[in-house]
C-alpha positions as CSV (number, residue, x, y, z in Angstrom):
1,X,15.1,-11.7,-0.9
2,X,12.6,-10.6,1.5
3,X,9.8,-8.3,0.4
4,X,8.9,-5.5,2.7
5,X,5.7,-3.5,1.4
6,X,4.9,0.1,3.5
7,X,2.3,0.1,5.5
8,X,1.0,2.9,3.6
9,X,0.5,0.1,0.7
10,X,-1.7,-2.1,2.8
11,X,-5.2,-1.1,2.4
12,X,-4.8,-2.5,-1.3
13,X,-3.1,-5.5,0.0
14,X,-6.2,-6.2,2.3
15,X,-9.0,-5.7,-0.3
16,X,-7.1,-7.3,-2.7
17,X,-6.6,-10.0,-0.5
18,X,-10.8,-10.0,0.4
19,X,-11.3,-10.4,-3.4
20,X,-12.0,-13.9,-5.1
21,X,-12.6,-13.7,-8.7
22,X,-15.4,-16.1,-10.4
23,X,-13.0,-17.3,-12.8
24,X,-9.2,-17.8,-11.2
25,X,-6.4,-16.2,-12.8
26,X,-2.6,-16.3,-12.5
27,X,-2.1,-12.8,-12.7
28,X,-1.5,-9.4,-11.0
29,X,-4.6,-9.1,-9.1
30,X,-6.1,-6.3,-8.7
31,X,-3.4,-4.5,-10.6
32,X,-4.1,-5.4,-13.6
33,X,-6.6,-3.7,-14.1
34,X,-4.6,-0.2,-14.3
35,X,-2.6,-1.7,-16.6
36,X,-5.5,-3.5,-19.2
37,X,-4.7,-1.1,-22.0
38,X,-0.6,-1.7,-21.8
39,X,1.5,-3.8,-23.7
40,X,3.5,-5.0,-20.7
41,X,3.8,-8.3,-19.0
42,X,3.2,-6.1,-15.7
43,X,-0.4,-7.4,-16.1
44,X,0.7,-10.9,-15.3
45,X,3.5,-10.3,-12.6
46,X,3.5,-8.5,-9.6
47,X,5.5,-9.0,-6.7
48,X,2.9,-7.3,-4.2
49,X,-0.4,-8.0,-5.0
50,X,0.1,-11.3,-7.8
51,X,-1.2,-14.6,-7.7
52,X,1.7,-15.8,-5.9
53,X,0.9,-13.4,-2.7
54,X,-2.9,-13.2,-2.8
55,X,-3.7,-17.1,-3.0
56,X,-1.6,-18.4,-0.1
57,X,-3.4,-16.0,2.2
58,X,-6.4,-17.5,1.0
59,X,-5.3,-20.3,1.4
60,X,-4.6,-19.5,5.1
61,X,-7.9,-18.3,5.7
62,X,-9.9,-22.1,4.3
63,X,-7.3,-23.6,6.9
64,X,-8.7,-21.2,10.1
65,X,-12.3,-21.5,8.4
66,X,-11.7,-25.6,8.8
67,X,-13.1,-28.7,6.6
68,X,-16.2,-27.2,6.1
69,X,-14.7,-24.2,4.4
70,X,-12.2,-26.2,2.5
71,X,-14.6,-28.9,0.6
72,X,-16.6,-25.2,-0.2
73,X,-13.8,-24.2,-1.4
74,X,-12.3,-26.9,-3.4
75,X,-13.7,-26.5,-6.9
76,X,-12.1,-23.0,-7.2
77,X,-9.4,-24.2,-6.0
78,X,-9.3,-26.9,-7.9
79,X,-8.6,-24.6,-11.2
80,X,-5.3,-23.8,-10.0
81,X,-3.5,-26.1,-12.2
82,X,-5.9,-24.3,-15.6
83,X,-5.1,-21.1,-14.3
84,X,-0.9,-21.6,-14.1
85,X,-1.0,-23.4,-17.1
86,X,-3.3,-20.4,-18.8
87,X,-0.4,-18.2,-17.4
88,X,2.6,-19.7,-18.3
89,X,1.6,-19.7,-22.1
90,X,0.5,-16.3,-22.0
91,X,3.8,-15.0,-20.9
92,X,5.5,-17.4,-23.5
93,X,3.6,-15.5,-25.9
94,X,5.3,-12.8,-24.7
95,X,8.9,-13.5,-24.7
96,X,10.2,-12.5,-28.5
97,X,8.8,-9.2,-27.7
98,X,9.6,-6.3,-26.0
99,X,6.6,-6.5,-23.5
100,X,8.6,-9.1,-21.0
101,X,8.5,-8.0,-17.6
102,X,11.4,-5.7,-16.0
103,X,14.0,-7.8,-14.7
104,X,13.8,-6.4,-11.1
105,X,10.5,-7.3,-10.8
106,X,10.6,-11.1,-12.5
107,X,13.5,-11.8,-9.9
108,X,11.3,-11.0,-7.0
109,X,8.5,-12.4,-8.5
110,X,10.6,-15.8,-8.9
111,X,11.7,-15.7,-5.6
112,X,8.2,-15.5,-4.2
113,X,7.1,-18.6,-6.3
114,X,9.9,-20.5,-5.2
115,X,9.4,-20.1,-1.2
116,X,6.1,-20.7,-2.0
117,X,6.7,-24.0,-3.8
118,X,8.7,-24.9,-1.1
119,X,6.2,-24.3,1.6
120,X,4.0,-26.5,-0.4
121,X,6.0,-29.5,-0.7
122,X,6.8,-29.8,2.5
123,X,5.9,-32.8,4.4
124,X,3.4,-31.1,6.9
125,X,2.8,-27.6,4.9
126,X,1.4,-24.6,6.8
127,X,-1.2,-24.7,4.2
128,X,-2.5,-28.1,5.0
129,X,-5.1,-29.2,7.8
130,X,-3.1,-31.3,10.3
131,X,-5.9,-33.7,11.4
132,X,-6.0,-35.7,7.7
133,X,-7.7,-38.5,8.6
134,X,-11.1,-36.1,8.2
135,X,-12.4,-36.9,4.7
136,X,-12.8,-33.6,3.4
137,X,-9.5,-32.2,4.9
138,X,-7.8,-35.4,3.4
139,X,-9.2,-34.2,0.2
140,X,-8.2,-30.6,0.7
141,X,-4.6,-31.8,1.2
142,X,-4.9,-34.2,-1.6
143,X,-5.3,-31.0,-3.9
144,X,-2.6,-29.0,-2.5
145,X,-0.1,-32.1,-2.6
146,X,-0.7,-33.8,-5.8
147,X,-2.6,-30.5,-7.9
148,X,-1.1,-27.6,-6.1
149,X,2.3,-28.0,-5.3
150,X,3.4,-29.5,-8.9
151,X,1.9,-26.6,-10.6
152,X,3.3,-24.0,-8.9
153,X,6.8,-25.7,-9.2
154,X,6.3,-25.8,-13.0
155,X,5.8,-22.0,-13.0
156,X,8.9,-21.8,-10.5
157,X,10.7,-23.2,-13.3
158,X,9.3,-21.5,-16.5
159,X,10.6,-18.5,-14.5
160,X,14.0,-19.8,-13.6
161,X,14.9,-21.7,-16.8
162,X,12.8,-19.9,-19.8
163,X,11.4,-16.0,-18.6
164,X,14.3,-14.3,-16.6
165,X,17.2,-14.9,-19.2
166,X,14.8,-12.8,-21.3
167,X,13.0,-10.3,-18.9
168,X,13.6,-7.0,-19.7
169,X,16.7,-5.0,-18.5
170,X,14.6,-1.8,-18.6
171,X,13.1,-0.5,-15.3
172,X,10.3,1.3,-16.7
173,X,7.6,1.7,-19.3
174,X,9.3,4.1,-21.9
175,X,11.0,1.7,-24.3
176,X,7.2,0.5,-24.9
177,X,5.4,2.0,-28.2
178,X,2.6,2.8,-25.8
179,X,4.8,3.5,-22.9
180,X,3.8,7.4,-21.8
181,X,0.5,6.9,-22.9
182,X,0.1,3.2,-20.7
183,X,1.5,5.6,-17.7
184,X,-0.8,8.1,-18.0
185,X,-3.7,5.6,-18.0
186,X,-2.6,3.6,-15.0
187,X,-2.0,7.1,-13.0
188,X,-5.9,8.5,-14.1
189,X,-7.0,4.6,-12.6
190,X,-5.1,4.7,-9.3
191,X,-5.7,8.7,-8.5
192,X,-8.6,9.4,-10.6
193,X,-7.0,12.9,-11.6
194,X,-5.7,13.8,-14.7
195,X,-2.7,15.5,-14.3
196,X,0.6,16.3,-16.7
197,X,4.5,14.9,-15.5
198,X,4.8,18.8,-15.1
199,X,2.4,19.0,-12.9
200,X,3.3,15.1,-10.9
201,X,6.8,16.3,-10.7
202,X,6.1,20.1,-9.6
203,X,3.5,18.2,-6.5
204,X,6.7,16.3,-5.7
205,X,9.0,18.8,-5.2
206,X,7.0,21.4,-3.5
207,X,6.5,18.7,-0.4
208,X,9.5,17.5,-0.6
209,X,11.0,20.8,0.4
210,X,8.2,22.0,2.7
211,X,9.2,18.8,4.7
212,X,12.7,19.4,4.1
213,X,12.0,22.7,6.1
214,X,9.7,21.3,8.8
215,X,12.8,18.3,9.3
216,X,15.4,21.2,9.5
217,X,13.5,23.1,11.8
218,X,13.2,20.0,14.6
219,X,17.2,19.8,14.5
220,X,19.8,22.5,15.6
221,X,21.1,25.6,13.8
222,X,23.5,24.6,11.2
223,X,22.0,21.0,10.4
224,X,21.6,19.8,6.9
225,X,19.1,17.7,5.5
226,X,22.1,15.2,4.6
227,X,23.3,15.4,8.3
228,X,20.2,15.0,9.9
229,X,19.0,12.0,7.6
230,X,22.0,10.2,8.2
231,X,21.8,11.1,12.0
232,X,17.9,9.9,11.9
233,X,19.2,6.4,10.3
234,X,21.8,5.9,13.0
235,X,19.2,6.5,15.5
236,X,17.0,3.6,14.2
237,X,20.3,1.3,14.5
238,X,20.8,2.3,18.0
239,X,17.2,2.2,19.6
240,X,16.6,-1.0,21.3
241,X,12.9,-0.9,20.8
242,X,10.9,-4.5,21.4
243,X,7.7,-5.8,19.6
244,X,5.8,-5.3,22.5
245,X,6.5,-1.5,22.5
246,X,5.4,-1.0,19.0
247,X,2.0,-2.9,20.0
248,X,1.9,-0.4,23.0
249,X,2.7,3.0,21.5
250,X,0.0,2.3,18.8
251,X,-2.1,1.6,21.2
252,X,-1.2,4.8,22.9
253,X,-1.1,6.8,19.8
254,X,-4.9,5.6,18.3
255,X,-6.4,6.2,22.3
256,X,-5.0,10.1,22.0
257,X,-6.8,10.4,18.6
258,X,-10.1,9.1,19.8
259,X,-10.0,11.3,22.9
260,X,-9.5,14.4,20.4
261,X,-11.6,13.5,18.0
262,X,-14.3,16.2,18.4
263,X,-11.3,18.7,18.1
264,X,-11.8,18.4,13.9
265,X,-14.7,16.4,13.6
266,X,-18.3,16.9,14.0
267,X,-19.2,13.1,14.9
268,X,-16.8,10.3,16.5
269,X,-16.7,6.7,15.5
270,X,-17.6,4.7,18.6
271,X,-16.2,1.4,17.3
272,X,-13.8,-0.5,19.0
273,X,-9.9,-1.0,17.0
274,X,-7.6,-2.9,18.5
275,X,-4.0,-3.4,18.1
276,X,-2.6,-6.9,17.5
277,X,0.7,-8.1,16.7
278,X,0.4,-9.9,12.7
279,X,0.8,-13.9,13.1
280,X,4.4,-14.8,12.7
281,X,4.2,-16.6,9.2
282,X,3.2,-13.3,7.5
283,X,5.8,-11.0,9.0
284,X,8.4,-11.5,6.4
285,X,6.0,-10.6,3.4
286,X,3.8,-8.4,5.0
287,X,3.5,-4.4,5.6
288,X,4.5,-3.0,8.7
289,X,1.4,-3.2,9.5
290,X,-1.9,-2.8,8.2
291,X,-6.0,-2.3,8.9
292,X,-8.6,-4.6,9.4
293,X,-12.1,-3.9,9.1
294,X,-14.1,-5.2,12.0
295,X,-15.9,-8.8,11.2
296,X,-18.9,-10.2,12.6
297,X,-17.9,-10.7,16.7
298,X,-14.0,-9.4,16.1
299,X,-13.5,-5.9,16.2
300,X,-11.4,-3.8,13.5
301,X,-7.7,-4.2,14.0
302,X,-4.5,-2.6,13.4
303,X,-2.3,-5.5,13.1
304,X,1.1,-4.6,13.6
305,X,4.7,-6.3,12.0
306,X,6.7,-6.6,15.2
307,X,9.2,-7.7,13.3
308,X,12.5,-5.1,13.0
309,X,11.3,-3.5,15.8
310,X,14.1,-1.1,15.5
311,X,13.4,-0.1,11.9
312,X,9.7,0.4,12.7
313,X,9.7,2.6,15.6
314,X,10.7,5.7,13.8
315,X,7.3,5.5,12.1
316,X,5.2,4.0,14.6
317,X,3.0,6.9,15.5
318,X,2.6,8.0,12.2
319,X,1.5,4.4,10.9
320,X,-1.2,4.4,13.9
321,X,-2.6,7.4,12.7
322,X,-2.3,6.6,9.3
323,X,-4.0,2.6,10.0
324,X,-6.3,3.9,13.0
325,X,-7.3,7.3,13.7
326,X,-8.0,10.2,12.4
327,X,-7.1,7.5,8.8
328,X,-8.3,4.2,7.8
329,X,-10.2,3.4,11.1
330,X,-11.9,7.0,11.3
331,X,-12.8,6.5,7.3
332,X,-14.1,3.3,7.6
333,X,-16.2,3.7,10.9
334,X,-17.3,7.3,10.1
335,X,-20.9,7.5,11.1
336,X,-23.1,7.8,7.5
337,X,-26.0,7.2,5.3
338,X,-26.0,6.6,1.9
339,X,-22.8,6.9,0.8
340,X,-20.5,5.4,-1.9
341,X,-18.3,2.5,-0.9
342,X,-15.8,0.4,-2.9
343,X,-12.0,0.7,-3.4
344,X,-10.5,4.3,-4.5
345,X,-7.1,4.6,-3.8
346,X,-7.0,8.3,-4.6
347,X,-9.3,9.5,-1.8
348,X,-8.7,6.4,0.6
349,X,-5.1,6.8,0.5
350,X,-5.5,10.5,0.6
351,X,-7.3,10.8,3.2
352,X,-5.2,8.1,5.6
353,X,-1.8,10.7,4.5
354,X,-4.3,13.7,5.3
355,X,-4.4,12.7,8.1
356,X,-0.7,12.4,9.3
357,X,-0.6,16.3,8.8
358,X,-4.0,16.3,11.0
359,X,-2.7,14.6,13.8
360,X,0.3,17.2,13.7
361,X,-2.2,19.7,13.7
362,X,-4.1,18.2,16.5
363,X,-0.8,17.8,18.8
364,X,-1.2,14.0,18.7
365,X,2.7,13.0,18.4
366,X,4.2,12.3,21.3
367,X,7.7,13.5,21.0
368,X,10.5,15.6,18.3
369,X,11.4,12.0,17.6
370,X,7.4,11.0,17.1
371,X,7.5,13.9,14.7
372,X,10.3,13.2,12.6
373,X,9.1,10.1,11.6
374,X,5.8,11.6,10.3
375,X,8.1,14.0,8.7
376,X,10.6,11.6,7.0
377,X,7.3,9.6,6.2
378,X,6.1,12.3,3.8
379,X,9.5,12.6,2.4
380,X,9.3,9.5,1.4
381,X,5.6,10.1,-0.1
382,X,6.9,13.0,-1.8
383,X,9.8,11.7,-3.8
384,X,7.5,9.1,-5.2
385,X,6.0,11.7,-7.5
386,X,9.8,12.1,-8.4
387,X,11.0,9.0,-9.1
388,X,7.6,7.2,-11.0
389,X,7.8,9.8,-13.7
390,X,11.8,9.6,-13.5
391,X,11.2,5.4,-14.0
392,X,8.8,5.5,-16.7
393,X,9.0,8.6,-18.6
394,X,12.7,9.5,-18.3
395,X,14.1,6.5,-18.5
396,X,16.0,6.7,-15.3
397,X,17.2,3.5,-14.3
398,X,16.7,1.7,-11.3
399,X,20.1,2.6,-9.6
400,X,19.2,6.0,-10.3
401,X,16.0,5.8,-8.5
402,X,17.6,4.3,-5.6
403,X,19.9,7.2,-5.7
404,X,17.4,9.4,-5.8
405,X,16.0,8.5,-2.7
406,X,19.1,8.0,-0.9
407,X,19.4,11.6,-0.8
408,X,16.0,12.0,0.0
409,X,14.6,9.6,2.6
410,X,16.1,8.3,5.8
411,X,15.3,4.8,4.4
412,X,18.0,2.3,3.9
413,X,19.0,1.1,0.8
414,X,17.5,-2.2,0.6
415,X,14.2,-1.0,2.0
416,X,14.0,1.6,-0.8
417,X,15.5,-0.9,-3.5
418,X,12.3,-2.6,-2.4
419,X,10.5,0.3,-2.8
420,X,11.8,1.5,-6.2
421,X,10.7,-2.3,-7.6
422,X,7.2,-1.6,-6.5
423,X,6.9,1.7,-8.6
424,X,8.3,-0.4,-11.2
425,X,5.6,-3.0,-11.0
426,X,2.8,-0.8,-10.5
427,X,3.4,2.7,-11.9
428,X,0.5,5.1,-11.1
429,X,-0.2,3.3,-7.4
430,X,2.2,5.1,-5.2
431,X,1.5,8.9,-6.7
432,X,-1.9,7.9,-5.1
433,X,-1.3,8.7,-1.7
434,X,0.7,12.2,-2.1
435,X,-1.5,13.4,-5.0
436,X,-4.6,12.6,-2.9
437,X,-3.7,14.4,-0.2
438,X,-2.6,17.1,-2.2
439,X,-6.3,17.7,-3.4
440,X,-7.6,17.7,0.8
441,X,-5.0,20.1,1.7
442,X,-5.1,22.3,-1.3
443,X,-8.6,22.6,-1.2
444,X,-9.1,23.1,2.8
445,X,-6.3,26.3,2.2
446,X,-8.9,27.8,-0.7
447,X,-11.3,27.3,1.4
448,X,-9.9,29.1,4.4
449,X,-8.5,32.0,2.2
450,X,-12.1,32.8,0.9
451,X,-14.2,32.2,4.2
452,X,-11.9,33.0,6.4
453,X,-13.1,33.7,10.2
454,X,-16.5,31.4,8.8
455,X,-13.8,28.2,7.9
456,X,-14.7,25.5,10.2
457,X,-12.3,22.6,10.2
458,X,-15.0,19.9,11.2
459,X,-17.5,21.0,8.9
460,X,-14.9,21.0,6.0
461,X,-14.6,17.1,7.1
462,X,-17.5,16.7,6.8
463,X,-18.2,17.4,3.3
464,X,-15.3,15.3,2.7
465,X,-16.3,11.8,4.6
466,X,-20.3,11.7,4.4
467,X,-20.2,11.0,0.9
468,X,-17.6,8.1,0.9
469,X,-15.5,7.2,-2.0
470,X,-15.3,8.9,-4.9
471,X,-13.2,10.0,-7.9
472,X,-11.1,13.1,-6.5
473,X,-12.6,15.6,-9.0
474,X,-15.8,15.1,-7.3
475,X,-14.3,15.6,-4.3
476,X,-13.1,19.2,-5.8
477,X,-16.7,19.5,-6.4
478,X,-17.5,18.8,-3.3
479,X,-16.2,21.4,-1.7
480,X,-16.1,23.8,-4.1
481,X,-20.3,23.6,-3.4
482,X,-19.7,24.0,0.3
483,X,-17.4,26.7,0.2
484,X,-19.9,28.8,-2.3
485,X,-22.4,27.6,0.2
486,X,-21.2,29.3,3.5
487,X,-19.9,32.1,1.8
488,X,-23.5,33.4,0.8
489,X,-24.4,32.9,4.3
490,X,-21.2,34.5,5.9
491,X,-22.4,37.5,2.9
């Protein structure tokens, strides 16, 4: 069971990833946190962003660092053993209630711990130094071998033989006490808005029929949205596309944004971004591919999943703009003073989808083909705002959900299987991205209906990058100030 996490998911991933907590914990990372006031073992495991991801990367960083970095790092690491032992009795605790884990998301989870176990035990392990006559590396692999590797096995098998006979059967959060309520607080924590399922759902459906349209209106008179989905996915089995060409259409697709830049911006980011291909070990856990903020000498990078070329290319463009320019890369690099940094998925994520409709705007796609992958992406955003609330409100289950999208995406059903268990894991996360943008492109249409021939595109930018990240109503605000600004001057 291989995980496959969109790359519209791996901004999290990354500053998750960059995170390492004073005291270590077997948990759900970063998640957890959206999820502190739930009664759900979802705050423990977490098949995107858990223990059982975050650490081996880590772990692959100490290695590139070399001995130096590993003896630096070996007393946190040395907690590993606490830390699995701390987690195993906290989900025992757990498992005569009703707060075990969904199913779906325990068998993934298990699987995860288990190729990791594996990796670990191996005779030369990727995550060991090879040169072990070097004290402190001997030391380093010491720990992993005789500390490490036994731990994570005993959690491997607390899984197997004690927590997944008894993990929950229910996809979502509505069988909880709590359940609506736990929703609702995880949503406010991932967007920042407070918004009703009415209002979620209604979001939803409105783009999911706007890019119903804009899909049937690239194909020819008499098409379907059915018939052109289904012709979309037989068009990603056929294309013989290579790695190399992903890493060169990026490449292609970021240079046309940076040459345009000045068409909706008032300032250009001068620094460098660079399209790499993601190492091979990662590929089979990993995004399609995801940003990289620069780092002392290397430059910022969009490092790209060759793997399934064929799969990928439908959505390469798209991705770029959404990892490099006018998205991440433009957000990150944007020339300012002052302003609030830190992680906000709401107007991060918001802003990266933004601007996927921005680069249509600005002719930046390449071909009808180019375009339809931007569109189908947003399908795909879209019908997230229907199936979290039909998970975890409605009590849909997960076959429904993959139904669901089925109809609605041109993703294949395993892909979106892997999708569905993500919005189970983390509910809230993935309304992030569509609700986010919602707010840019609602706001920037009020603002052109009242100014009118006095709108200016770049200056509406503007007021929303200098100030950096913050909560989306204060984004509202925002604008709300400039528009009331130039309207007394256009008066």
């Amino acid at each position: 069971m291989k995980v496959f996490i969109s790359s519209l998911f791996a901004v999290i991933i990354v500053f998750c990833s960059s995170i390492q907590s004073k005291e270590l914990t077997a948990d759900s990372g970063f998640a957890t946190k959206s999820l502190s006031g739930c009664k759900s073992d979802l705050r423990y495991l977490n098949q995107v962003i858990g223990w059982q991801v975050k650490w081996p990367r880590q772990w692959q960083n100490v290695i590139a660092s070399g001995p130096t970095a590993a003896n630096d790092a070996m007393t946190n690491w040395s907690e590993v053993p606490t830390a699995i032992e701390q987690a195993i009795a906290t989900l025992r605790l757990g498992l005569t209630t009703k707060q075990t884990a969904p199913r779906a998301v325990v068998l993934r989870v298990h699987q995860q711990v288990r190729d990791l176990s594996v990796a670990l035990n191996l005779a030369q392990s990727k995550y060991t130094f090879d040169d072990i006559d070097d004290k402190i590396a001997d030391n380093w692999n010491r720990l992993i071998r005789d500390e490490i590797a036994p731990s994570v096995l005993a959690f491997e098998q607390f899984l197997a033989k004690e927590y997944l006979p008894l993990a929950n059967t229910k996809p979502g959060l509505s069988h909880l006490d709590d359940g609506e309520k736990c929703f609702f607080a995880a949503v406010k924590w991932w967007t920042t808005l407070n918004l009703t399922q009415e209002e979620i759902e209604a979001i939803g459906q409105k783009y999911l029929d706007d890019s119903a349209n804009q899909l049937l209106a690239t194909g020819q008179q008499g098409a379907t949205l059915k018939s052109m989905l289904s012709g979309l996915r037989n068009q990603v089995k056929e294309k013989h596309t290579i790695a190399k060409e992903l890493v060169l259409i990026s490449e292609q697709a970021i240079a046309r944004a940076q040459d345009n830049t000045l068409q909706a911006f008032t300032r250009e980011t001068s620094k460098e971004i660079k399209v790499s291909e993601m190492p091979k070990y990662m590929q089979d856990s990993a995004p399609a591919g995801y940003y990289a903020r620069a780092n002392g000498e290397t430059p910022a990078r969009y490092i790209i999943n060759p793997s399934r070329p064929n799969e990928r290319r439908l959505m390469a463009e798209v991705i770029a703009f959404h990892e490099g320019v006018p998205g991440h890369h433009l957000w990150s690099t944007y020339p300012r003073e002052n302003a609030s940094t830190g992680y906000n998925s709401g107007i991060l994520e918001g802003w990266a989808l933004y601007s996927e409709y921005l680069a249509d705007e600005m002719g930046l796609y390449s071909s009808t083909y180019d375009r339809q992958g931007m569109i189908t992406k947003h399908l795909w955003a879209a019908s997230r705002l229907i199936v979290e609330p039909g998970i975890h409100l409605r009590g849909w289950s997960r076959e429904e959900a993959i139904d669901f999208m089925l109809d609605n995406t041109v993703m294949s059903r395993t892909e979106i299987a892997i999708e569905v268990d993500r919005y189970i894991a983390m509910p809230g996360q993935s309304l992030s991205y569509m609700l986010g943008a919602d707010v840019i492109l609602s706001e920037r249409e009020r603002a052109q209906h009242k100014l009118g021939s006095s709108f200016n595109l770049a200056a509406f930018h503007e007021v929303i990058l200098a100030a950096g990240v913050r909560p989306l109503p204060q984004v509202i605000d925002d604008i709300q100030q400039w528009i009331e600004k130039v309207f007394k001057i256009k008066g």
